[in-house]
ZAMARGU-4260 file (C-alpha; in steps of 0.2 Angstrom, whole numbers, plus 5000, padded with zeros to 4 digits):
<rodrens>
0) 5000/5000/5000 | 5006/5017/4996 | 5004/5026/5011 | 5000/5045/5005 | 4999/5055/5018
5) 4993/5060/5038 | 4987/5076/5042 | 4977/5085/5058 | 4961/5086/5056 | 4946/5093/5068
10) 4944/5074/5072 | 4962/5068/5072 | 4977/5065/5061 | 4969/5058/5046 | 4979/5042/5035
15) 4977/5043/5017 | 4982/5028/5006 | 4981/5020/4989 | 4968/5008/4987 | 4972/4990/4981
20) 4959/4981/4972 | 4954/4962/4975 | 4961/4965/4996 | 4949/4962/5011 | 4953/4976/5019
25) 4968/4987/5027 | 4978/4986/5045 | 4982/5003/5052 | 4999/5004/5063 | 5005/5017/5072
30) 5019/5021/5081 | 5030/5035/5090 | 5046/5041/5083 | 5056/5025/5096 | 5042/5016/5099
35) 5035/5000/5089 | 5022/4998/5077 | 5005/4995/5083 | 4989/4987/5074 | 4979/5005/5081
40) 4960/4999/5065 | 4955/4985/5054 | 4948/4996/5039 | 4936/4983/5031 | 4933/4986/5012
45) 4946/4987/4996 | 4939/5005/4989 | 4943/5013/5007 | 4957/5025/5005 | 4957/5033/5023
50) 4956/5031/5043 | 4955/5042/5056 | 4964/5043/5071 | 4955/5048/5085 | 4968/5043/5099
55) 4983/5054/5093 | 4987/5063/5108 | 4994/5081/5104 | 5013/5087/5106 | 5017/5071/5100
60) 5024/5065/5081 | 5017/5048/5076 | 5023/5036/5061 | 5010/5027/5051 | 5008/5011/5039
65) 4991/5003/5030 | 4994/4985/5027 | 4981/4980/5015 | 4977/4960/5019 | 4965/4946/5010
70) 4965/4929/5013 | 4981/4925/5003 | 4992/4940/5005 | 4997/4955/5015 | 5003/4970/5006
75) 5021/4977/5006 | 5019/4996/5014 | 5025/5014/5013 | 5026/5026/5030 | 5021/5044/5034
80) 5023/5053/5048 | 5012/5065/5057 | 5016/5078/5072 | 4997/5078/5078 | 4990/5095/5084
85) 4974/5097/5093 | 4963/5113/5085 | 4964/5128/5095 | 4949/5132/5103 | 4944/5151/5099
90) 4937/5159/5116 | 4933/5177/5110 | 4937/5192/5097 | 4933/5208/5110 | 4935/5227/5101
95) 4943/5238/5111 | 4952/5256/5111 | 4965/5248/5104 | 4960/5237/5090 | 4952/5219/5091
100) 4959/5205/5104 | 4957/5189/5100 | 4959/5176/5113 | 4962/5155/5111 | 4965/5140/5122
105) 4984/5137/5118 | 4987/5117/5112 | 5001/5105/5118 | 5016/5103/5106 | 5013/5119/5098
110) 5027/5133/5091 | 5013/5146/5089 | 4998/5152/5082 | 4994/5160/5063 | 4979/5171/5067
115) 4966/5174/5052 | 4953/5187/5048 | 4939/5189/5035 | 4929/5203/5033 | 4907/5202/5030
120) 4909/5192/5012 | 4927/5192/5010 | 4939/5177/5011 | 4951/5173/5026 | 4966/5180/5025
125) 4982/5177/5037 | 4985/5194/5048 | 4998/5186/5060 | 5011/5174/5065 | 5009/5174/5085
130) 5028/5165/5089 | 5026/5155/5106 | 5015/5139/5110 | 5011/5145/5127 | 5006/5164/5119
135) 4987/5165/5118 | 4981/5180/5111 | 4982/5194/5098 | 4978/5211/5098 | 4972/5216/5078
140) 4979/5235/5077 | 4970/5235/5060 | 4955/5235/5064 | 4943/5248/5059 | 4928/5255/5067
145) 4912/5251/5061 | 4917/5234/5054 | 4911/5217/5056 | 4929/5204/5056 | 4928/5184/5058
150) 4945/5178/5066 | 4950/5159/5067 | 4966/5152/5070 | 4978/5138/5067 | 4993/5130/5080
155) 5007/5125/5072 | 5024/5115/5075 | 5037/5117/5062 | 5028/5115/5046 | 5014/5104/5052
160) 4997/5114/5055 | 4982/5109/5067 | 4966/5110/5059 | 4955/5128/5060 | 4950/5133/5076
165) 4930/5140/5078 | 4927/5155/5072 | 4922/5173/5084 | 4913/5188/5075 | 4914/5205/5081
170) 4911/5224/5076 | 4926/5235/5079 | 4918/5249/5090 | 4933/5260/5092
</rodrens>
């Protein structure tokens, strides 16, 4: 099986593969960086291409392999690996005096946060890079009175992101 990739997701670090025709199904395996393999899901089925893994424990970087099986064979495999992050949980957008603070639950495992911003029926744009896992906030200097902004963010480690955080709304009243 040719193991594509393993991402965060809001539900997990999702495991994408190859499908294999004429198999019964696929073994899922996952370990940590010097830990060994273990058989985490039986994935029943030769058209499925993914699992989802909703044991990965944030702050930690996990390695992945899909065996697929049938009666007569198991498959030769690939690996991916995966530094799971939890999604941020957005707690509040306030306006103040001096622009709009928004304010997350930090995640474990985290270097820091990219903040993003859309305006009524714009698109999200990324207004910050907040450095520091334990940081938790971010004051928006640009914001401008009168207007209705939508902030989400996203932790990330390295070059591996968490999935999107909820969304806050607020008018800037300053």
């Amino acid at each position: 099986v040719t193991t594509e990739s393993a991402a965060n997701t809001s539900n997990g670090v999702k495991v994408t593969w190859k499908p294999i025709s004429k198999c019964s199904g696929y073994r899922i395996y996952r370990k940590t960086e010097n830990g060994s393999y273990k058989r985490i899901a039986t994935v029943k089925g030769s058209s499925k291409s993914y699992y989802t893994d909703k044991t990965a424990k944030s702050g930690t970087k996990y390695i992945y392999k899909v065996v697929a099986y049938s009666s007569s064979y198991t498959s030769y495999f690939t690996e991916v690996s995966c530094y799971c992050l939890d999604k941020p949980e957005l707690l509040s957008a306030k306006s103040g005096k001096s622009g709009v603070t928004a304010k997350w639950e930090t995640v474990k495992g985290a270097n820091g946060y990219y903040v993003y911003r859309k305006e009524a029926n714009g698109s999200y744009k990324k207004i910050a890079t907040v450095k520091g896992g334990t940081k938790y906030s971010y004051l928006d200097k640009s914001a401008k009175k009168g207007r209705t902004y939508t902030y989400k963010v996203k932790a990330y480690y390295s070059k591996t992101t968490s999935a999107y955080s909820n969304t806050k709304s607020v008018k800037d009243k300053y």
